[in-house]
KEFI-850136 format. One line per 10 residues: number of its first residue (from 1); for each residue z, y, x of C-alpha. Coordinates in nm, 2 decimals. Each point is the difference from the previous one (the first is absolute). Example, Ala and Ser with C-alpha at 12.3 -4.5 7.8 and 13.67 -1.06 7.14 Angstrom:
<rs>
1) 0.78/-0.45/1.23 ~ -0.07/0.34/0.14;
</rs>
This chain:
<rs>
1) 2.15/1.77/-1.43 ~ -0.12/-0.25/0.27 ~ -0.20/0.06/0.26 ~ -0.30/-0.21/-0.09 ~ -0.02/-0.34/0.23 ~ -0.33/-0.01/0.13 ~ -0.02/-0.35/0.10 ~ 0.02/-0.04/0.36 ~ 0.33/0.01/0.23 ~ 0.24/-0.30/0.06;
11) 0.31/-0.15/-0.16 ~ 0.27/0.05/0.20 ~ 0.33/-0.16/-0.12 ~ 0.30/0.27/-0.10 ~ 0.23/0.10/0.27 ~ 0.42/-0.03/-0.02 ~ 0.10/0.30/-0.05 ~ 0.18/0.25/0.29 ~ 0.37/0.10/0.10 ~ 0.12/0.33/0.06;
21) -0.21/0.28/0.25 ~ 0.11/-0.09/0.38 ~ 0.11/0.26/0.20 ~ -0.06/-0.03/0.39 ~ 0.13/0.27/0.23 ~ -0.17/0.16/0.21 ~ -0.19/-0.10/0.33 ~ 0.06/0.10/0.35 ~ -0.39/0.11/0.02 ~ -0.27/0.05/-0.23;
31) -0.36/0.02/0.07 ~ -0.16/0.26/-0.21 ~ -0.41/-0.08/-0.05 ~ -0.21/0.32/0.07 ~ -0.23/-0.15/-0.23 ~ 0.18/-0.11/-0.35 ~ -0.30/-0.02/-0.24 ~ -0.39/0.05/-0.01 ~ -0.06/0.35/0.19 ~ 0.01/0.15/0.33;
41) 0.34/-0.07/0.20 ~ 0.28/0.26/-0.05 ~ 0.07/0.28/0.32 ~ 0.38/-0.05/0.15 ~ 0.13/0.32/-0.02 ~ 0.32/-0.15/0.20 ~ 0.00/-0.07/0.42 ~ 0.15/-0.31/0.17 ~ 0.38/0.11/0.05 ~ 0.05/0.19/-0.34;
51) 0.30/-0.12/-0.21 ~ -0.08/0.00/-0.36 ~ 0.16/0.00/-0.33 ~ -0.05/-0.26/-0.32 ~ -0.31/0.16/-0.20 ~ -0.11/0.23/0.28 ~ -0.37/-0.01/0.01 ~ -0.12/-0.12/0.35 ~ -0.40/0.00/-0.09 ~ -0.18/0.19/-0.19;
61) -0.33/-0.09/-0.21 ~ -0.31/0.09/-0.12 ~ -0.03/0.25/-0.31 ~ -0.18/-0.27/-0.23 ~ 0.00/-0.28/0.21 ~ 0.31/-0.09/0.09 ~ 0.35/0.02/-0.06 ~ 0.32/0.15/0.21 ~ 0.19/-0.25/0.19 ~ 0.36/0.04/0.05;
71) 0.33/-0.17/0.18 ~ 0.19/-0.23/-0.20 ~ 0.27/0.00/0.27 ~ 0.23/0.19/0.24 ~ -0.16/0.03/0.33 ~ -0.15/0.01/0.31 ~ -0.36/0.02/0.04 ~ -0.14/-0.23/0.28 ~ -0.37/0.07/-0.06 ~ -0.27/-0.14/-0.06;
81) -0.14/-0.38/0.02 ~ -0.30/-0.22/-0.09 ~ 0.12/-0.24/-0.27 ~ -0.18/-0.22/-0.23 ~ 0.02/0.04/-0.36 ~ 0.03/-0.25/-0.27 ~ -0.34/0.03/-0.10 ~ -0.07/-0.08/0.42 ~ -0.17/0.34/0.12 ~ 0.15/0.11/0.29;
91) 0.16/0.39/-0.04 ~ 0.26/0.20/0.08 ~ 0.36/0.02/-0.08 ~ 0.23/0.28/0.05 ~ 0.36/-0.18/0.16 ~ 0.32/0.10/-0.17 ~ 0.33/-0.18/0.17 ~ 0.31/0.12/-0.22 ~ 0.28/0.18/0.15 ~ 0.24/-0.16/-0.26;
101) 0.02/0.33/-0.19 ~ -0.06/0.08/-0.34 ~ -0.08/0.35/0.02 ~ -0.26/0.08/-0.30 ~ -0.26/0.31/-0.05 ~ 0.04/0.21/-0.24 ~ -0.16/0.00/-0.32 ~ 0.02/0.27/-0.29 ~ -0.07/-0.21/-0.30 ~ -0.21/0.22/-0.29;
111) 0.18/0.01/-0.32 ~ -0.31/0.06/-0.21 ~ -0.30/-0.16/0.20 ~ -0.21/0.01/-0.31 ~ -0.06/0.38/0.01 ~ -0.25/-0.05/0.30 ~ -0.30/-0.01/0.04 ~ -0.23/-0.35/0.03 ~ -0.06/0.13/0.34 ~ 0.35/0.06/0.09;
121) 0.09/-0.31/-0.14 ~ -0.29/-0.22/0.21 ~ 0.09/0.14/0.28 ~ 0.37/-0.06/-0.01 ~ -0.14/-0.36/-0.05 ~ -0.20/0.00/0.35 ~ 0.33/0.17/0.14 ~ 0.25/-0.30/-0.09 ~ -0.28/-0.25/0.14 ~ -0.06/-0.23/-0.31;
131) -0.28/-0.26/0.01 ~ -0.09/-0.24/-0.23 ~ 0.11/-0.33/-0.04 ~ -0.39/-0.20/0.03 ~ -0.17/-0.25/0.20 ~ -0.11/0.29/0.21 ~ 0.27/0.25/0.03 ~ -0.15/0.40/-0.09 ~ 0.17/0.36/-0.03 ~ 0.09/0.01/-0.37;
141) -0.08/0.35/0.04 ~ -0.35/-0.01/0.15 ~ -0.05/-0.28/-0.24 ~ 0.06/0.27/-0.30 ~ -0.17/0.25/0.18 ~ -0.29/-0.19/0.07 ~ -0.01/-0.11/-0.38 ~ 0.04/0.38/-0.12 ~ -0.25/0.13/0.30 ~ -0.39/0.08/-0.29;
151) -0.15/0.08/0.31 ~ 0.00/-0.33/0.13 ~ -0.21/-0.18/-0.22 ~ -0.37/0.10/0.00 ~ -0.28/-0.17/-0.22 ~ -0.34/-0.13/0.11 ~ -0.15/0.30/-0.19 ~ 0.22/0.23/0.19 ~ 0.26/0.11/-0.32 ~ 0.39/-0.01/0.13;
161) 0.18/-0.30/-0.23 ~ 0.39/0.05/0.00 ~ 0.20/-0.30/-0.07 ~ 0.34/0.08/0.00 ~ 0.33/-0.16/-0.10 ~ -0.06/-0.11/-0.33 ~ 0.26/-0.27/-0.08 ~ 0.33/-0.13/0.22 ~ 0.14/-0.30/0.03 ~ 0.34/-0.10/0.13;
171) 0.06/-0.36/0.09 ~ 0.39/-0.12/-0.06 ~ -0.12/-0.37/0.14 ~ -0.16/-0.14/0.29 ~ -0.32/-0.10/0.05 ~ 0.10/-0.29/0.18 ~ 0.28/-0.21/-0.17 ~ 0.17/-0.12/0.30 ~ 0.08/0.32/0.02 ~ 0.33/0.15/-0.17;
181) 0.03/0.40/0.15 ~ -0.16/0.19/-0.33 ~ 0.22/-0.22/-0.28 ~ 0.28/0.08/0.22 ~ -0.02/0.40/-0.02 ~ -0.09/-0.08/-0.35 ~ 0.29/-0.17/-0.08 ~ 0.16/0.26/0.25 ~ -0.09/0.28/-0.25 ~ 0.14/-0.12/-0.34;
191) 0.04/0.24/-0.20 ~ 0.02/0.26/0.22 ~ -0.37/0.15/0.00 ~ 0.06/0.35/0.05 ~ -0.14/0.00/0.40 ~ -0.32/-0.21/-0.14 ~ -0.06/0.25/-0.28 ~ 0.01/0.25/0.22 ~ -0.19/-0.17/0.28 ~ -0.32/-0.06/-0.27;
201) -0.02/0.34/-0.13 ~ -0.01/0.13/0.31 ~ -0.33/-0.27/0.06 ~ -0.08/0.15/-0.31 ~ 0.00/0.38/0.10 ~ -0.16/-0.09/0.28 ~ -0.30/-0.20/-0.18 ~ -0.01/0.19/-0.31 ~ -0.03/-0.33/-0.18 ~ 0.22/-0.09/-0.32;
211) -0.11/-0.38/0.00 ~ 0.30/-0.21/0.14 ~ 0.02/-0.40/-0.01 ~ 0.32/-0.21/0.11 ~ -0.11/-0.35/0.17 ~ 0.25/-0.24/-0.06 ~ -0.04/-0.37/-0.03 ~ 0.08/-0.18/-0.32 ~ 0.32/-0.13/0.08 ~ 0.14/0.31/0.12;
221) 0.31/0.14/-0.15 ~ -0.01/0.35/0.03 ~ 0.13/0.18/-0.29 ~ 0.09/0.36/0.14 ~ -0.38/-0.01/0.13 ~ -0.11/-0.08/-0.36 ~ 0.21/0.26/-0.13 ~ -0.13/0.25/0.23 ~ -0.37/-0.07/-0.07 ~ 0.07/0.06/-0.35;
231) 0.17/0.34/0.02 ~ -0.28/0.09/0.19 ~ -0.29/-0.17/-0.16 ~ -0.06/-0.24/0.31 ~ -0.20/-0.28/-0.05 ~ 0.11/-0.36/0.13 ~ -0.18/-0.25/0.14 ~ 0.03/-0.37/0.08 ~ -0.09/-0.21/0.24 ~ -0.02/-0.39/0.03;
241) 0.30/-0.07/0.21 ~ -0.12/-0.34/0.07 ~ -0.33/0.15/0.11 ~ -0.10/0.10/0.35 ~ -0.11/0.27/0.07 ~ -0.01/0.12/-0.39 ~ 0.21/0.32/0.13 ~ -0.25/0.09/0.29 ~ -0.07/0.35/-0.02 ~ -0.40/-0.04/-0.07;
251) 0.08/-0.18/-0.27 ~ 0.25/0.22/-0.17 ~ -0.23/0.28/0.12 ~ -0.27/-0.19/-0.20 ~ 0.25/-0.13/-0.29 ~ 0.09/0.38/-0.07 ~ -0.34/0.08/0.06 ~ -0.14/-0.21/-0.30 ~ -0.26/-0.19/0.22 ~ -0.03/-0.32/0.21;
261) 0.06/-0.03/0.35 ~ -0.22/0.14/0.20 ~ -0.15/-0.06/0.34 ~ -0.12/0.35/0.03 ~ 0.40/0.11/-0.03 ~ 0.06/0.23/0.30 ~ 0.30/0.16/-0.14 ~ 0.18/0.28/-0.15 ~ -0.26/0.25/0.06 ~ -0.28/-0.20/-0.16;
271) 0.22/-0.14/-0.27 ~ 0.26/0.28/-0.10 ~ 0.27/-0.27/-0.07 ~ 0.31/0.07/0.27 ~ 0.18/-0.30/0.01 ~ 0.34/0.02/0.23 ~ 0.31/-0.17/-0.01 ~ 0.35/0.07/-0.18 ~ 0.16/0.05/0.41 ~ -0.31/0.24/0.05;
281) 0.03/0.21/-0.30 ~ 0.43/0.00/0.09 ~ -0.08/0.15/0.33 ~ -0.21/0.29/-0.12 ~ 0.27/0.09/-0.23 ~ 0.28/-0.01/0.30 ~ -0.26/0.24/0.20 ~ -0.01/0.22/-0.23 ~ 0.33/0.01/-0.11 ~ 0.17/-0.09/0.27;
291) -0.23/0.11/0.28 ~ 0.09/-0.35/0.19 ~ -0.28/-0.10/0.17 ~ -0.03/-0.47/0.00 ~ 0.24/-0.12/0.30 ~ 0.04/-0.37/-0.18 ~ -0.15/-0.21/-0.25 ~ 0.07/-0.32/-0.23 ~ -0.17/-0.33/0.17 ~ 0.01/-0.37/-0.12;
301) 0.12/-0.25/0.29 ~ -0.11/-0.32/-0.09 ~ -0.02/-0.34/0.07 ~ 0.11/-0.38/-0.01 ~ 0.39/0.16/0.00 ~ -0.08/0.22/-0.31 ~ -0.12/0.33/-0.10 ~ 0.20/0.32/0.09 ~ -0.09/0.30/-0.11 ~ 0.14/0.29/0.30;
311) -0.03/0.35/0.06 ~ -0.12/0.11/0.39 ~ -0.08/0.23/0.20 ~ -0.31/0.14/0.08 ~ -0.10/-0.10/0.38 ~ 0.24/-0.28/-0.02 ~ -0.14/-0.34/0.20 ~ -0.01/-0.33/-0.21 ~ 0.24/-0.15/0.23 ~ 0.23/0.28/-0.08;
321) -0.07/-0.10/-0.32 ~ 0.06/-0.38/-0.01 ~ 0.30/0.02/0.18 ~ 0.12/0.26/-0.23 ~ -0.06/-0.22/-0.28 ~ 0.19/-0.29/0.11 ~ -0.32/-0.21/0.11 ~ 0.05/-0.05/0.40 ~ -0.21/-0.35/0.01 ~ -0.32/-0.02/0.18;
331) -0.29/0.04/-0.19 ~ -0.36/-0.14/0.04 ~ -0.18/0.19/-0.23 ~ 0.05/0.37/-0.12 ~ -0.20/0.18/-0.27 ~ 0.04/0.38/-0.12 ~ -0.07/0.09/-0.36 ~ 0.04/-0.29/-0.14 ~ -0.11/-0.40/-0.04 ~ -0.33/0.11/-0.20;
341) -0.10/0.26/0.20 ~ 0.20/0.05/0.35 ~ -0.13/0.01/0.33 ~ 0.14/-0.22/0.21 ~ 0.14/0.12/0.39 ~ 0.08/-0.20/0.27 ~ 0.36/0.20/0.06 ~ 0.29/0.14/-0.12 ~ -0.08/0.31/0.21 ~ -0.20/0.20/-0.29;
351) 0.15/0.34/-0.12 ~ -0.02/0.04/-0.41 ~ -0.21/0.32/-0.12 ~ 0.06/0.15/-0.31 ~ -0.25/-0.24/-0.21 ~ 0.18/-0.31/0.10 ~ 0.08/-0.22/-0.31 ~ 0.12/-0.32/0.14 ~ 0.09/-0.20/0.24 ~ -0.02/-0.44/0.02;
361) 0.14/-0.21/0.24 ~ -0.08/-0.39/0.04 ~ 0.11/-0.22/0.24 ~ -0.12/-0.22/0.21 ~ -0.08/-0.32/-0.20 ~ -0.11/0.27/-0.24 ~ -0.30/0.08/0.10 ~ -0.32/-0.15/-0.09 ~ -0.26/0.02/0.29 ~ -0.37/0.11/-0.20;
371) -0.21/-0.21/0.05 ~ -0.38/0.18/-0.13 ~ -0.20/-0.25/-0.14 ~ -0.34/0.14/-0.06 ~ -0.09/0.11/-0.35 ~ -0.09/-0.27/-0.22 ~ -0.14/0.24/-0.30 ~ 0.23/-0.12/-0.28 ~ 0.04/0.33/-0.15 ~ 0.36/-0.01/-0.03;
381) 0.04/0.34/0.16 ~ -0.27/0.18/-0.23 ~ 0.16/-0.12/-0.28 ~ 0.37/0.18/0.08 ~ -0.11/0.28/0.16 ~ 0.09/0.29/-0.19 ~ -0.27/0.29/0.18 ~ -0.25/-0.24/-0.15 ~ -0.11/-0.08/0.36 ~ -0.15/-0.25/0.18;
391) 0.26/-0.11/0.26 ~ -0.16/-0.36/0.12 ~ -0.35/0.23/0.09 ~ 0.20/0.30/0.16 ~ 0.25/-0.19/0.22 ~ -0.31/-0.17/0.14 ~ -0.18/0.33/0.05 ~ 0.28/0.09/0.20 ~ 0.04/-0.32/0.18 ~ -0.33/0.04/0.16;
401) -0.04/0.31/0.03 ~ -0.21/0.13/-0.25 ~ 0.15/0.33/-0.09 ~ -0.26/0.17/-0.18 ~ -0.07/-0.24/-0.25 ~ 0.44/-0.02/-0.07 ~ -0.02/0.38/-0.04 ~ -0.30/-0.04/-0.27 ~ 0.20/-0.26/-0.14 ~ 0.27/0.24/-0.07;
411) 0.23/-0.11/0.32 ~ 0.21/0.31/-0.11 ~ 0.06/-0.10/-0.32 ~ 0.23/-0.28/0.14 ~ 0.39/0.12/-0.10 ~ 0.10/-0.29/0.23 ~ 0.25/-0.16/-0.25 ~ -0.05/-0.36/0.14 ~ -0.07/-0.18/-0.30 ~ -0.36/-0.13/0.14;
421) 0.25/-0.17/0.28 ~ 0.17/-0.12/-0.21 ~ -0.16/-0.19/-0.18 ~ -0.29/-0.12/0.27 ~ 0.02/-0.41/0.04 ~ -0.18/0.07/0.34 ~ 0.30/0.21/0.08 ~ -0.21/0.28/0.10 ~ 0.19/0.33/0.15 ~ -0.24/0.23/-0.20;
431) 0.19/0.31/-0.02 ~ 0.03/-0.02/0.37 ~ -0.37/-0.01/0.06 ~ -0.10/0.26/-0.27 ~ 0.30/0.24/0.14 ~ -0.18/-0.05/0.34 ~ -0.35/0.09/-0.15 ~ 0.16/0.33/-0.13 ~ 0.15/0.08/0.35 ~ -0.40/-0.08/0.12;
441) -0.18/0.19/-0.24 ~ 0.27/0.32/0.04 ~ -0.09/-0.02/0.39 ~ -0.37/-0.04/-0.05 ~ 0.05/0.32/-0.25 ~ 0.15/0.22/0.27 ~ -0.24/-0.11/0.31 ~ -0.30/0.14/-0.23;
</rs>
């Protein structure tokens, strides 16, 4: 079936399709984010001076908040150092500068990871460090737990209301269509979907749920993902490919959900649909399986010399990156996660975390210089918004300040897909302003 178009979103026009996975080797020093995802930042349990192995763990998080970090490298640890992330906080980074070995830790795969329990199983998830793959970056496991927790939802009339996992989701396309990483390990997989069956009944042990829905797009050739659905009485679903953001996960949450988007939507917890991505659903069945905790992952390097899809390390820097990729020019304007919905950074210097999608260069002559116009109330915004929000009103609540009115207004809501830019004739940076107004409201939250 298709997912249902709900009428908002932008056309984007198709994409030329990607080469072969890029392989890079890997980089004299890595800088390894304490803080990966949503949550408190991990505890080093290694000192400046300690030489490492590839997959050792090097920090260790939260039960339920946040995930295990490990070394994707052979190593010497230099410490620690005050680096800024791509999404511009300031935090720390654990140093790793290789040795040039390859010594790896040892791992004792488990033949038969199914005969665990869903609490084993979660926590072998926390252990290999996944997060997913979202605008803002959370443990997958405290994102399940969360989800599965009845105790955490409480009624105005006092009675406990559990909403757990109901219905999962795994998205084999991207949500922006610049991008080309997902189709890749789609096309990657074939016919060979013996690690992704195992990786969803493991989400399904876990969950409890029997509901399962592929997200594909409608030109999307996949037929040993059709075939698998079928054995196992999947459903599959498709998405507008020519749409943005029709494969956001609100709106396949909502799509799966059998109701309209909603500006309510907080998430998983509320809605019990767990949407995650094919890579995401791959690397809980390699923890469990395996017992290899995420050292690399699949990002598309784009720009006005292409698309390349290639496969880094964690920690790596996105000069290490470019270079490795065969793009040496000088660059005016860099964006990670994407055209549609990166943030932009004013250097190469940035270490990649475990959520990175994306990388875009543009040079020079490039870049277009923004010029925000003030709004002129056209509308244009509210009609492609696909939260059902009022963009032109909120970006101005957030341009002058007035942050209580953007929170009533549903400032949260806001999945910051870009489309309201997009599309503004006064060339308004709206998603800029309203991402502001959540950083404002979130302080004003923890001062009371």
């Amino acid at each position: 079936m298709d997912i249902p178009y709900f009428g908002r979103g932008i056309h984007i026009p198709k994409q030329k399709p990607v080469g072969d996975i890029l392989e890079i080797p890997p980089p004299d020093k890595v800088f390894l984010l304490l803080q990966q995802c949503a949550g408190p930042i991990c505890v080093p349990v290694v000192e400046a001076g300690d030489t490492v192995k590839i997959g050792q763990l090097v920090a260790e998080g939260a039960k339920g908040q946040a995930p295990d970090l490990h070394s994707p490298i052979c190593g010497i640890v230099k410490g620690l150092e005050d680096v800024i992330a791509p999404n511009g906080t300031v935090t720390k980074a654990l140093v790793v500068e290789s040795n040039g070995g390859f010594e790896m830790e040892t791992f004792e795969p488990d033949p038969d990871p199914l005969s665990k329990s869903g609490a084993e199983l979660l926590e072998e998830i926390r252990k290999a460090g996944i997060v997913t793959s979202r605008r803002e970056a959370h443990s997958l496991e405290a994102l399940i737990r969360e989800a599965m927790d009845p105790h955490g939802f409480v009624s105005a009339t006092g009675s406990v209301i559990a909403r757990p996992v109901r219905q999962i989701a795994v998205r084999f396309t991207d949500v922006d269509p610049h991008l080309a990483t997902l189709k890749t390990i789609t096309r990657e997989i074939g016919e060979k979907t013996d690690r992704l069956h195992l990786g969803l009944k493991v989400l399904q042990k876990i969950t409890g749920t029997k509901d399962l829905h592929f997200v594909l797009d409608r030109n999307q050739d996949a037929p040993g993902l059709v075939q698998l659905a079928e054995d196992n009485e999947y459903s599959i679903l498709r998405v507008n490919a020519g749409t943005y953001p029709s494969a956001a996960d609100p709106l396949v949450a909502c799509a799966i959900g059998g109701r309209e988007p909603d500006v309510a939507f907080r998430g998983v917890h509320e809605s019990g649909e767990l949407v995650l991505d094919v890579d995401t659903v791959l690397r809980v069945a390699r923890a469990v399986a395996e017992r290899r905790p995420v050292l690399d992952r699949l990002i598309t390097v784009g720009g006005s010399f292409g698309v390349k899809v290639v496969k880094i390390y964690i920690g790596m820097t996105l000069a290490d990156i470019a270079e490795a990729a065969g793009e040496t020019e000088e660059y005016g304007k860099v964006l990670v996660g994407g055209p549609l919905q990166g943030s932009a950074l004013h250097t190469l210097d940035f270490p990649m975390a475990k959520d990175s999608t994306a990388i875009w260069l543009f040079r020079p002559e490039e870049v277009v210089e923004e010029v925000n116009h003030p709004c002129i109330s056209c509308g244009l915004c509210v009609m492609v918004c696909p939260m059902r929000l009022l963009p032109g009103l909120l970006s101005r609540y957030c341009e002058f300040g007035k942050w209580q009115e953007a929170e009533e207004a549903h400032l949260f809501s806001c999945i910051e897909c870009g489309c309201c830019s997009y599309v503004c004739p006064a060339e308004r940076s709206m998603v800029q302003f309203m991402v502001h107004g959540k950083n404002e409201v979130l302080a004003l939250w923890r001062s009371r």
